[in-house]
N, C-alpha and C positions, 0 to 999 in steps of 0.2 A: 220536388219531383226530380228524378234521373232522368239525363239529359242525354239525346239521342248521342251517338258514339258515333263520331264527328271527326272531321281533322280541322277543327274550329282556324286555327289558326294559317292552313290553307284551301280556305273557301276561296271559289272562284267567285264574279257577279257573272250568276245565272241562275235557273229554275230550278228545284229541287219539288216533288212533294212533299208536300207536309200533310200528317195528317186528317186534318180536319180544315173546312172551310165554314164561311156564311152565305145563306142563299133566303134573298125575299122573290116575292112575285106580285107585279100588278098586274090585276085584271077587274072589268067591272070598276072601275072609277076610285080604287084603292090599293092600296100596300097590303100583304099578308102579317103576318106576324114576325114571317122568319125563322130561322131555324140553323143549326148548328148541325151538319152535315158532312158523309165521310167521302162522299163520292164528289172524285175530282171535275166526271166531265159532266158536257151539257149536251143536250139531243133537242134538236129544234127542225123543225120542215124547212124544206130547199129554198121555200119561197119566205122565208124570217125578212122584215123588213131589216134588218140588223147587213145578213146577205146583199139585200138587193138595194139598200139604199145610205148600210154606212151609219146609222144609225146607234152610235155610240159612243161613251166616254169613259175618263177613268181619272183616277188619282192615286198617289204613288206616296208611302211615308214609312217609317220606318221605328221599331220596337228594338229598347235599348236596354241593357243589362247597366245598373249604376254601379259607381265604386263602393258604394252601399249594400250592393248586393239586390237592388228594388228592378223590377222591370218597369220602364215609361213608355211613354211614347211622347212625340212634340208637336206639340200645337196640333194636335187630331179636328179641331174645331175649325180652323182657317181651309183644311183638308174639304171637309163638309159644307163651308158657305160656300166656297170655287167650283163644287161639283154641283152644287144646287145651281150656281150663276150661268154653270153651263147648260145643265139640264131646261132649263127654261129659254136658253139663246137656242137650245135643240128641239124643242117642245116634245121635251121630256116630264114625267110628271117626277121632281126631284124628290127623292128621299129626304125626310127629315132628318136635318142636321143633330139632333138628342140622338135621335135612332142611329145615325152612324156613326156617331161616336162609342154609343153603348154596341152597336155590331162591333168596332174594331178591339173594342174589351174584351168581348167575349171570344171573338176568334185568338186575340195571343194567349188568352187565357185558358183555351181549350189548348193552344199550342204552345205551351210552354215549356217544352222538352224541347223545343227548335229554337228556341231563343239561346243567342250564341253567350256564353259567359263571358264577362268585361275581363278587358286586358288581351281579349283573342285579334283584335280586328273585325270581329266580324258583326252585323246586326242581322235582325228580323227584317224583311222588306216585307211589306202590306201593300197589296194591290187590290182597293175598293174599282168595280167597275159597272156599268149600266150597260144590256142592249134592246133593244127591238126586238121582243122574240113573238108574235103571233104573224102571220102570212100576210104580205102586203103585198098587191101585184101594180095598184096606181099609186102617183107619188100624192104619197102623204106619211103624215106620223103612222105609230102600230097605235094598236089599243094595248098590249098587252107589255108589261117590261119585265126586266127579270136583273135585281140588282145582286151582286156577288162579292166576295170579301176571299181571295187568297193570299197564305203568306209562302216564304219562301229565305232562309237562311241566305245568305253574300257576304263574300267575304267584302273586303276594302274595294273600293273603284280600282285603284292605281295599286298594284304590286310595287313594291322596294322604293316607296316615295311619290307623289306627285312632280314629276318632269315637265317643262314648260311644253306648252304646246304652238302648233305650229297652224295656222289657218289661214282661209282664202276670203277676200269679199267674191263672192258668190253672185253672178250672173241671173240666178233663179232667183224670185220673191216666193218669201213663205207664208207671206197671206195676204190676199187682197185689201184694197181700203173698204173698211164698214164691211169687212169679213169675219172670218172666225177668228182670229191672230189671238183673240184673247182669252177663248176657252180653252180647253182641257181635252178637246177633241179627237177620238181617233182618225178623225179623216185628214186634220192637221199634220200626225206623224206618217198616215199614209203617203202624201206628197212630196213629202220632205225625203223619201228614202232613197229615191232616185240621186237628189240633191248629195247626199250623203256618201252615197256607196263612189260617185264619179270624185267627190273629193279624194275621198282614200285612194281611188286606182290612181289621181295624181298626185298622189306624197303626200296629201294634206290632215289633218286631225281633224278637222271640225270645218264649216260654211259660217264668215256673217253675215248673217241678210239685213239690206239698207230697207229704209221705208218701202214700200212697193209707189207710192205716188210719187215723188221725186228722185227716189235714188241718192240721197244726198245724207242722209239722216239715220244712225245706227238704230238697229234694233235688238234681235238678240240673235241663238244658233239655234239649231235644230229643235233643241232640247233645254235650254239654258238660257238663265240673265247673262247681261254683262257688268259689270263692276269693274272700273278705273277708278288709278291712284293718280293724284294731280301731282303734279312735282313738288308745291307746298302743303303736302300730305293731307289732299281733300278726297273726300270719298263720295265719285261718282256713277251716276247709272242710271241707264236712259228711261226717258219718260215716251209712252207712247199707249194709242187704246189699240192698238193690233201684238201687243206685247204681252203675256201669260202674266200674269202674278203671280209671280213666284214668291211660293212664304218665305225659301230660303235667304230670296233679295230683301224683303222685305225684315226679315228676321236679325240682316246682314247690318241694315240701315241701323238698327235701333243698337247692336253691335259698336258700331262703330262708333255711336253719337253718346252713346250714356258712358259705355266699359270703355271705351277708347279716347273717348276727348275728340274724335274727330268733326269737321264738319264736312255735312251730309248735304248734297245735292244731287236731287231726282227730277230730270230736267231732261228735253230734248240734248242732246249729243249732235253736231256736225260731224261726218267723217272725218271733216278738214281736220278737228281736232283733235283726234288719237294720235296723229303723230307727235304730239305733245304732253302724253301722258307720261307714266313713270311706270305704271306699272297697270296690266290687266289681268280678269280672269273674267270664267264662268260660272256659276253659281248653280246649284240644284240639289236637290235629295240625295241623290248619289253618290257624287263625290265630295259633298260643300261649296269647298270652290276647287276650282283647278285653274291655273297658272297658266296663262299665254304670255308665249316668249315673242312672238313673231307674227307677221301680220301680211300675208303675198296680197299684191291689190293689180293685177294685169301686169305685171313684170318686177312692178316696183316694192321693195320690202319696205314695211316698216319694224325695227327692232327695238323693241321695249330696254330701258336702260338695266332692268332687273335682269334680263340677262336667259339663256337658255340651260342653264345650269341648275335652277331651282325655284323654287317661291320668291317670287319680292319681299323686301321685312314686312310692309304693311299687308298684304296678302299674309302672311304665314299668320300675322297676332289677330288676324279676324280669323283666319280658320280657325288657331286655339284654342278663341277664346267661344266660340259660339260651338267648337266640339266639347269643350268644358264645361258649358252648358247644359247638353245634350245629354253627356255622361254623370254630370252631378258632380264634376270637380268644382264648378262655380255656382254661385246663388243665379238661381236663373229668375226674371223679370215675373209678375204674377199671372197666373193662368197659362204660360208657356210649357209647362212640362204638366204631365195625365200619367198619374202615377197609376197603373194596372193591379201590380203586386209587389 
């Protein structure tokens, strides 16, 4: 198939149409079928429990051009139990995990003029999402959902390199104890954007939020794990139930412990103890990881010894080596890569 006429290699990450989408609908006590649809938007009445109570979630992965030439996608499956784990902490009735797998097939496969060709920088981003859409005016679930499957061309996270990044411990908690901290939840990003936008206006890149019960205890950012390098090259990241699952930490761990020799510990975090690391980053779909140089905590800096000038050595050979993965430069682990076309 001819590929849509693109400046592949300067996509920005943002929203593009693409062609065609996927769209199911619950009602009556079941899923529809589903269907492969051209029309982008969605019409729903004022009173959408979705509107009036927040009633949503989503999942975020992305469709890759190999050096083979094959389109994939990674770990589509870990995608679908995290959205199901949420949908049932939301009393959602979850999409079956076969069935969104086989949706996110069929969606790059009907768009596969928008899948960016390898060697551009750029991939397919897939955004599976769930709302509330029948009228709820008391609080409760809807009866009705309406699950959806858009993609959308992005370039690279980071233009001209990943640069270290610079962040704050953060004042605001990003989820309550025996809160949502651990789903997938849009009402999670909704809180957090406040959090977000006041960092920026003070010079900052990103928020880390400590435990909300103690304040003592890392968690992760907005949007992202965290991942330290111990100064005798151990690879750690925090343990916590208010903490997302993220595939890419977890994708990260197995990274590091098989293809890299390193050892792996997923373990509560002390704040006390960052100022003792070697090296940090962020982790997510996005960007992979992205590299924190520097750490403002109420006045006090901490300065990672890797330095504000680039990747740490062990931060860049996980990125490599799990984007070589991703791309099919390396044998990837079984069932981690869903070969489309």
């Amino acid at each position: 198939m001819e590929k849509k006429n693109l400046d592949w290699a300067n996509l920005g990450f943002g929203y593009m149409t693409a062609d065609y989408r996927y769209v199911s609908n619950y009602k009556d006590g079941k899923w529809d079928d589903g269907e492969i649809t051209t029309d982008a938007n969605i019409v729903l009445n004022e009173c959408a429990c979705v509107f009036q109570y927040s009633q949503s979630c989503f999942e975020g992965l992305k469709a890759y051009t190999t050096e083979d030439g094959h389109i994939v996608c990674f770990r589509p499956d870990l995608n679908a139990e995290r959205m199901k784990e949420t949908c049932e902490r939301l009393e959602m009735p979850p999409f079956p995990v076969d069935r969104f797998v086989d949706a996110v097939e069929q969606v790059v496969k009907a768009n596969e003029a928008w899948v960016p060709p390898y060697g551009s920088g750029a991939t397919l981003y897939i955004r599976p999402f769930m709302i509330g859409s029948n009228s709820v005016i008391g609080v409760k679930p809807a009866d009705e959902y309406q699950f959806r499957i858009f993609v959308t061309p992005v370039g690279p996270y980071f233009k001209g390199g990943a640069k270290p990044l610079t962040i704050r411990v953060s004042d605001f908690d990003r989820a309550a104890p025996h809160g949502t901290g651990h789903i997938k939840a849009g009402l999670n990003y909704a809180m957090s954007l406040h959090a977000i936008v006041d960092a920026h206006n003070n010079g900052f890149d990103e928020n880390m939020y400590l435990d909300p019960a103690t304040r003592t205890k890392v968690e992760e950012t907005g949007g992202a794990n965290f991942v330290f390098i111990t100064k005798d090259g151990k690879f750690v990241t925090p343990k916590s139930d208010s903490i997302l699952p993220s595939i890419t930490r977890r994708s990260l761990m197995v990274v590091a412990e098989k293809y890299l020799g390193m050892t792996v510990e997923h373990r509560e975090v002390a704040f006390e103890e960052v100022k003792d690391f070697a090296e940090c980053g962020l982790c997510g779909t996005a960007a992979v990881i992205s590299p924190v140089g520097k750490i403002y905590d109420h006045g006090k800096e901490i300065c990672f010894p890797s330095g504000m000038d680039e990747m740490g050595p062990n931060i860049k050979k996980l990125y490599d080596t799990l984007t070589g993965i991703q791309m099919g430069k390396l044998e990837a682990p079984e069932g981690w890569i869903k070969t489309i076309l």
